[in-house]
Legacy VTK file of the C-alpha trace (Angstrom):
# vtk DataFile Version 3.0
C-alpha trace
ASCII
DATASET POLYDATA
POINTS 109 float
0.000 0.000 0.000
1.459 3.301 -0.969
1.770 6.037 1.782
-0.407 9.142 1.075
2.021 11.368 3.617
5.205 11.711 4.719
4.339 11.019 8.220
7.234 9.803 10.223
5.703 7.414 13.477
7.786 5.517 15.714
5.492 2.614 17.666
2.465 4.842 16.680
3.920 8.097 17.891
4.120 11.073 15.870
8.237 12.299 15.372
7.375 14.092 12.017
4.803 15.222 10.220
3.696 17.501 7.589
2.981 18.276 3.481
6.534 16.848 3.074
9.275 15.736 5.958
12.460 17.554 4.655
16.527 16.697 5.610
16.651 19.075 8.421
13.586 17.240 10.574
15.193 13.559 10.004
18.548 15.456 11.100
16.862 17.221 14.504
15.314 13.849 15.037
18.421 11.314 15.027
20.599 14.660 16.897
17.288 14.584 19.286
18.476 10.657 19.834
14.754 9.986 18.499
14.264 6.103 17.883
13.283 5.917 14.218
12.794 2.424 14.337
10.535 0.704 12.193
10.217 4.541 10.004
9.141 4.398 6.195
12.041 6.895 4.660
12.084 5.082 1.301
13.864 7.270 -1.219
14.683 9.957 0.953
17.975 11.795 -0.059
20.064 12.398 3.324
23.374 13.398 0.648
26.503 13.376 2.947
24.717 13.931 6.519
26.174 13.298 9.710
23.560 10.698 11.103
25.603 9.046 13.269
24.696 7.428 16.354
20.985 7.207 14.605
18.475 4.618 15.830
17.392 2.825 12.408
16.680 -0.470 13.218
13.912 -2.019 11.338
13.549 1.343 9.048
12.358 1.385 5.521
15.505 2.654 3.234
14.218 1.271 -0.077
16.305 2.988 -2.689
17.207 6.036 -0.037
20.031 8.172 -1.308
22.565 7.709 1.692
25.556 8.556 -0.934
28.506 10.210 1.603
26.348 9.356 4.533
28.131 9.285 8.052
26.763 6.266 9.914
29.080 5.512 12.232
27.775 3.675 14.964
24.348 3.299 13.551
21.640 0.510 14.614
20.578 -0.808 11.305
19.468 -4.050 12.513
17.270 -5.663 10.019
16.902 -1.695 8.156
15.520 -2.489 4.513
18.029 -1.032 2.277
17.251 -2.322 -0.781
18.317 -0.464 -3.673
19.576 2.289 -1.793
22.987 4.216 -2.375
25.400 4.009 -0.330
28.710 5.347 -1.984
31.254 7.002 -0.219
28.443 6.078 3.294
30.839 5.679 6.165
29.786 2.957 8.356
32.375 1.867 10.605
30.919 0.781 13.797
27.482 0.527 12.251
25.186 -2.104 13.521
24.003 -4.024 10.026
22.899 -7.481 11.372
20.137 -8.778 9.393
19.681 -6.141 7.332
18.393 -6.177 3.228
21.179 -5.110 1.675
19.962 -6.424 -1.812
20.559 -4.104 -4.923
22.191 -1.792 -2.743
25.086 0.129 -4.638
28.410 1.287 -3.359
28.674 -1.775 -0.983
31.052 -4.802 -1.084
30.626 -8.263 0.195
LINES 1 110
109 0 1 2 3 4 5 6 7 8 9 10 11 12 13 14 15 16 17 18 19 20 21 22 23 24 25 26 27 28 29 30 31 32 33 34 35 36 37 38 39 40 41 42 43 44 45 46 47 48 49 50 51 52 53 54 55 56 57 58 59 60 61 62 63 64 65 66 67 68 69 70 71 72 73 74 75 76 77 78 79 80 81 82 83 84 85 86 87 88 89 90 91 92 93 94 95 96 97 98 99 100 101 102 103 104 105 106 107 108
């Protein structure tokens, strides 16, 4: 089912909402130490942000533009990143286990 908003909930809780969630409320939200577990941000472009530390686990990252991305120490536990760019993403100390990393570009075995 498609969404018809950019609402972003976390365990039915509003964290963002509005006509369109832009960079700069995902980036208050993961510096806020907001868990955006379980978030639809499918093919949202977050272009060389400093996200790390954010609480992803379980989030929807279909084909997400996370190209120069700084993920270090990230929970991405089972995250859906299918598709999704991630060249030049820095993810040293990032949590990955279980996660869809099929189709993903600018990732290495």
């Amino acid at each position: 089912m498609p969404r018809t908003d950019t609402e972003i909930t976390n365990e039915n809780r509003r964290v963002i909402s509005g006509p369109s969630a832009n960079l700069s409320d995902i980036l208050e939200a993961v510096a806020a130490g907001v868990d955006m577990g379980g978030t639809d941000l499918r093919g949202v472009c977050l272009y060389a942000s400093d996200m790390r530390g954010a609480k992803l686990a379980g989030a929807d990252l279909r084909a997400a533009s996370l190209d120069g991305v700084d993920l270090r120490g990230a929970n991405l536990l089972h995250a859906n990143l299918r598709g999704a760019d991630l060249t030049d993403a820095i993810l040293d100390g990032a949590y990955l286990g279980g996660a869809d990393l099929t189709g993903a570009v600018g990732v290495t075995p």
